[in-house]
LUMDO-345545 format. One record per residue (C-alpha): residue number from 1; residue in three letters; y, z, x. Coordinates in Angstrom, 3 decimals, decimal comma, m for minus. Example, Ala and Ser with C-alpha at 12.3 -4.5 7.8 and 13.67 -1.06 7.14 Angstrom:
2
ATOM pos code       py       pz       px
ATOM   1  ala   m4,500    7,800   12,300
ATOM   2  ser   m1,060    7,140   13,670
This chain:
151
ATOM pos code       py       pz       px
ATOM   1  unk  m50,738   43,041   34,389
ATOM   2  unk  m54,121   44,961   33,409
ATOM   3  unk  m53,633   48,083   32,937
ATOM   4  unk  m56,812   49,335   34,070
ATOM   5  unk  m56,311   48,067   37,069
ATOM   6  unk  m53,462   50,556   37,234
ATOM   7  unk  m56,070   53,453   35,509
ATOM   8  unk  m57,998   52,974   38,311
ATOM   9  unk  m55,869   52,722   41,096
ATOM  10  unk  m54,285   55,825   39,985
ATOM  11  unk  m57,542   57,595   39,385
ATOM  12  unk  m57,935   56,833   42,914
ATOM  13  unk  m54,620   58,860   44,620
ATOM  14  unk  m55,612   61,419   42,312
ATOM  15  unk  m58,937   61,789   43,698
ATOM  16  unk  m57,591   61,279   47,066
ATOM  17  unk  m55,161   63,781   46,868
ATOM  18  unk  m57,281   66,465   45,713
ATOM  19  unk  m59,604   66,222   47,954
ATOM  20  unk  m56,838   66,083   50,717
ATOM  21  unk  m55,519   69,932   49,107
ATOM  22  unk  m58,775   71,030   48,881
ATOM  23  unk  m59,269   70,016   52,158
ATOM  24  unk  m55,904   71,614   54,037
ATOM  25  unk  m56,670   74,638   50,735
ATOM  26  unk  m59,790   75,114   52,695
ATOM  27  unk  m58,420   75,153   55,884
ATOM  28  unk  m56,074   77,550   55,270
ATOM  29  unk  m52,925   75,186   55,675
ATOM  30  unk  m52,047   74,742   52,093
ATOM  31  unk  m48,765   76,436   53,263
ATOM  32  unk  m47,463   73,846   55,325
ATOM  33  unk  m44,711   71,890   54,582
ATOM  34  unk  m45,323   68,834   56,936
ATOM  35  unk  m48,717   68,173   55,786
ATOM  36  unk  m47,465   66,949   52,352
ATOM  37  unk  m46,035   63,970   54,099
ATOM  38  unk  m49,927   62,846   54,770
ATOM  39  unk  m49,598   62,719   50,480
ATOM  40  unk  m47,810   59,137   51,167
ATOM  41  unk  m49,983   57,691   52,556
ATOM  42  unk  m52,508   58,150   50,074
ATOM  43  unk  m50,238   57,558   47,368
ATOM  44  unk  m49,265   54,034   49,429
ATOM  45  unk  m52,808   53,593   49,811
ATOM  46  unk  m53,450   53,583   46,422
ATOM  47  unk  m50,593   51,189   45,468
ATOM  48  unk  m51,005   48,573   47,640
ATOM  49  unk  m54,581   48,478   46,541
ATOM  50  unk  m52,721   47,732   43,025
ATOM  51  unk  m50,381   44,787   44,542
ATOM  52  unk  m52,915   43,504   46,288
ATOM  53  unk  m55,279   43,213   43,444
ATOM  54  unk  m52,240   42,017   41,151
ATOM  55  unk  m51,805   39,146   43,624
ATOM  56  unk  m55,587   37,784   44,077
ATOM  57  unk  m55,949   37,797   40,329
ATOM  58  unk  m52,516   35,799   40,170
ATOM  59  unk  m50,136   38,321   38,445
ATOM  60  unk  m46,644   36,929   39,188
ATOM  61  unk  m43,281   38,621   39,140
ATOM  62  unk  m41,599   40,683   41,408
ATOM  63  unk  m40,938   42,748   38,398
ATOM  64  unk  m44,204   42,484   36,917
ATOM  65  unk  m45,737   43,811   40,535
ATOM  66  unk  m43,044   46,577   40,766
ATOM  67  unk  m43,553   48,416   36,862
ATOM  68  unk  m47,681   47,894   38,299
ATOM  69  unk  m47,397   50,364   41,158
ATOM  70  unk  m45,099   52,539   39,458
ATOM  71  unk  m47,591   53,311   36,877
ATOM  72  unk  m50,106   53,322   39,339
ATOM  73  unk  m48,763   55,957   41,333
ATOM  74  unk  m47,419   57,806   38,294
ATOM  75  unk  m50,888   58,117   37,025
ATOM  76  unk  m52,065   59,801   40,040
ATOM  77  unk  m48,879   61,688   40,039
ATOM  78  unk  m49,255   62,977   36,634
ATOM  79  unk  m52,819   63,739   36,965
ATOM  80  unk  m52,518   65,906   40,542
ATOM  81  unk  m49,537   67,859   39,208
ATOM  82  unk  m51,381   68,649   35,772
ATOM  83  unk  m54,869   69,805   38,630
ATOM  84  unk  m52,489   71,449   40,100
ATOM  85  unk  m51,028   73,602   37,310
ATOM  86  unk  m54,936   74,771   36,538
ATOM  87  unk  m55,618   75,200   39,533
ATOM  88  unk  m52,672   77,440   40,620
ATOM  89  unk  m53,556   79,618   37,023
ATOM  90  unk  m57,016   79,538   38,197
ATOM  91  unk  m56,316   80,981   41,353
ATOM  92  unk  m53,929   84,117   40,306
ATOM  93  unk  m51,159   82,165   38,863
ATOM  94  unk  m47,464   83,823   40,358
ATOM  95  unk  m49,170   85,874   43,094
ATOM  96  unk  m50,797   82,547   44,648
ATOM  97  unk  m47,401   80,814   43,805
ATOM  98  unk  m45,842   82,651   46,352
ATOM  99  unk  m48,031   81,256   48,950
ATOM 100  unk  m47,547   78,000   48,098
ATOM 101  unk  m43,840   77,694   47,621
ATOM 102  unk  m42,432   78,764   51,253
ATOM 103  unk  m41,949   74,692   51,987
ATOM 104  unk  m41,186   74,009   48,113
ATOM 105  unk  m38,366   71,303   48,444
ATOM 106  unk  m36,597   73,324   44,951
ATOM 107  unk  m38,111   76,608   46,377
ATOM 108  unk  m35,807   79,382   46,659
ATOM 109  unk  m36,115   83,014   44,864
ATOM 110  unk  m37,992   83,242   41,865
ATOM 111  unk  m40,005   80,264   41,462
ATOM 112  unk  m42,479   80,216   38,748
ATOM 113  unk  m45,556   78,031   37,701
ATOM 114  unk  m43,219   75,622   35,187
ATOM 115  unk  m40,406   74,987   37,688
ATOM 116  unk  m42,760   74,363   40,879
ATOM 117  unk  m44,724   71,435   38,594
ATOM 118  unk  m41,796   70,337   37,408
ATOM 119  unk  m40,244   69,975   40,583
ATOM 120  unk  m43,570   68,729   42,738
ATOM 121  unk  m43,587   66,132   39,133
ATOM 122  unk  m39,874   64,954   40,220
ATOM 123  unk  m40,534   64,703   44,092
ATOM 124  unk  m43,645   62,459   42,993
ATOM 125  unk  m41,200   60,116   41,144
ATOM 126  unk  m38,975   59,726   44,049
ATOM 127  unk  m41,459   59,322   46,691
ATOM 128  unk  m43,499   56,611   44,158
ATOM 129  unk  m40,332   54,773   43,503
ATOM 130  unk  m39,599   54,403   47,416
ATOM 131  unk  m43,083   53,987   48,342
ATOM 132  unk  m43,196   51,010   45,694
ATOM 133  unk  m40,213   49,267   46,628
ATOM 134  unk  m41,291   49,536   50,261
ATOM 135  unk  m44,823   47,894   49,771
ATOM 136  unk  m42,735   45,816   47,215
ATOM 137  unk  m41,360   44,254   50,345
ATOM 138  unk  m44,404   43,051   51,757
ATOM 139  unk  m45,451   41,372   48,933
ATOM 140  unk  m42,893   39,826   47,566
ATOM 141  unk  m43,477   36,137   48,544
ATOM 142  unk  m46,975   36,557   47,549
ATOM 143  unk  m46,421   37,442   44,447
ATOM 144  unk  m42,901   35,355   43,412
ATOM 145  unk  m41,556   32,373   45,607
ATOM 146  unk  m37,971   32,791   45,472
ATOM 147  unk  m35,145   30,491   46,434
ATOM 148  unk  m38,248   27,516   47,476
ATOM 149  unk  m37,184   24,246   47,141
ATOM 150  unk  m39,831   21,967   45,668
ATOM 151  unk  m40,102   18,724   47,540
């Protein structure tokens, strides 16, 4: 496992997704809940460019693979959430908040800066975790032969 291979590949969602809220910021759809679910797919993207790498260079392990796009898409999760925090302080901190948090999954009353990160930081776990042991899936026999009887 290199780990700038996972650097990268994280660097990558991160880019990816904020261009993608700059994008839907510009737009004037920042506010919609739905279009966060496009985030996956860039996140995915971004993994399975990490597994797929890890298996043409010869890294082997189901494991091995798994820990790879975990860090790959925490990276990119770490990085867009810490944008994120600037950028929502940048752009009138609570007031612009408010905009923001109408689809917040942990939304409710009084949401502040802190406890919006925190919680965008722990829906960014889950949905890396899942998306990794999806792709995981796909390339397990590629990357570990398992239960293969030699002849």
């Amino acid at each position: 496992m290199k780990f700038k291979r996972e650097l990268i590949n994280g660097f990558i969602i991160y880019i990816g997704i904020g261009i993608y809220f700059l994008i839907i910021e510009f737009l004037g759809l920042a506010d919609e809940f739905f279009l966060r679910i496009l985030n996956l797919f860039i996140v995915g993207f971004g993994i399975n460019l990490t597994l797929k790498q890890n298996a043409y260079s010869g890294v082997r392990g189901y494991f091995t693979n798994l820990i790879s796009g975990i860090i790959t898409s925490m990276i990119g999760a770490l990085l867009s959430v810490g944008s994120l925090l600037f950028y929502i302080n940048y752009k009138g901190g609570d007031e612009y908040l408010q905009t923001l948090s109408k689809g917040f999954l942990f939304g409710g009353g009084g949401v502040n800066i802190s406890y919006y990160c925190i919680g965008l930081l722990f829906e960014s776990v889950a949905s890396s975790a899942i998306i990794t042991f999806v792709l995981m899936q796909y390339w397990k026999n590629k990357v570990e032969v398992i239960n293969k009887v030699n002849s």
